[in-house]
N, C-alpha and C positions, 0 to 999 in steps of 0.2 A: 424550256422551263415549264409549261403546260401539263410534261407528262409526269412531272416529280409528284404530283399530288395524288394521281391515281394507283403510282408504286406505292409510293409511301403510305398511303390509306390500305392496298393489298396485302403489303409486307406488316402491318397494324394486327391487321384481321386476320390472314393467317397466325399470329402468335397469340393474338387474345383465343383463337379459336382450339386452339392446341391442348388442354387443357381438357378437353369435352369429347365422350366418348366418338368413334370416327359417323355414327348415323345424324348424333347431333351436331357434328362440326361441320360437315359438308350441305347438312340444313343452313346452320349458322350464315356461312358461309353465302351457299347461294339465296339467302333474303339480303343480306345485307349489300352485297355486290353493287345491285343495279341502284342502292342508296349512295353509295362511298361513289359510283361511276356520274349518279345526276349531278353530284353536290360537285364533284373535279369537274364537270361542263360547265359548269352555272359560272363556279369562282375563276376559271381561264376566259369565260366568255365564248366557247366555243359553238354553249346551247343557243345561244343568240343568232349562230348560222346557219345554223343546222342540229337539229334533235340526232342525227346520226350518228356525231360525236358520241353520244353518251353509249352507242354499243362497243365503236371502238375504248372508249374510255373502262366499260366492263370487262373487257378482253382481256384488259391493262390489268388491269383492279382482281380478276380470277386469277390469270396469270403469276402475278406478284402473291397470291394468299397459297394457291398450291407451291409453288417454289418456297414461299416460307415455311408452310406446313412440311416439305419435307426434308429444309434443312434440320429441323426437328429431330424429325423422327430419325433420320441419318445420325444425327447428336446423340441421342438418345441410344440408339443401338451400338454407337460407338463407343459409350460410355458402361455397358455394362458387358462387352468385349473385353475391355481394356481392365 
């Protein structure tokens, strides 16, 4: 259950970010990260054991914002295909 916060905060951010031309999204993107990665350590308790949590927790957190960003754009491309 620990890791549902760090998806769901990446999968968030890659679609708020989607929106925004690709130099500002991936700005977007990588400031926000290691915020949405502290805040999933702190609320699991994980930063309590270890500060190292919070890189794996960004891994999560990039991870989940490029896979949403390009479910996107895959949408997007497949919509003006069709």
């Amino acid at each position: 259950m620990d890791e549902i916060f760090p998806l769901l905060g990446g999968l968030v951010l890659g679609l708020a970010a989607s929106p925004f031309r690709p130099a500002q999204r991936w700005i977007i993107i990588g400031m926000l990260t290691p915020i949405i990665a502290l805040t999933a350590s702190w609320i699991s308790g994980e930063f309590a054991q270890d500060w190292r949590f919070v890189l794996l927790d960004a891994g999560e957190v990039a991870l989940a914002a490029v896979a949403a960003r390009a479910v996107v754009a895959w949408r997007r491309h497949s919509d003006r295909i069709a």
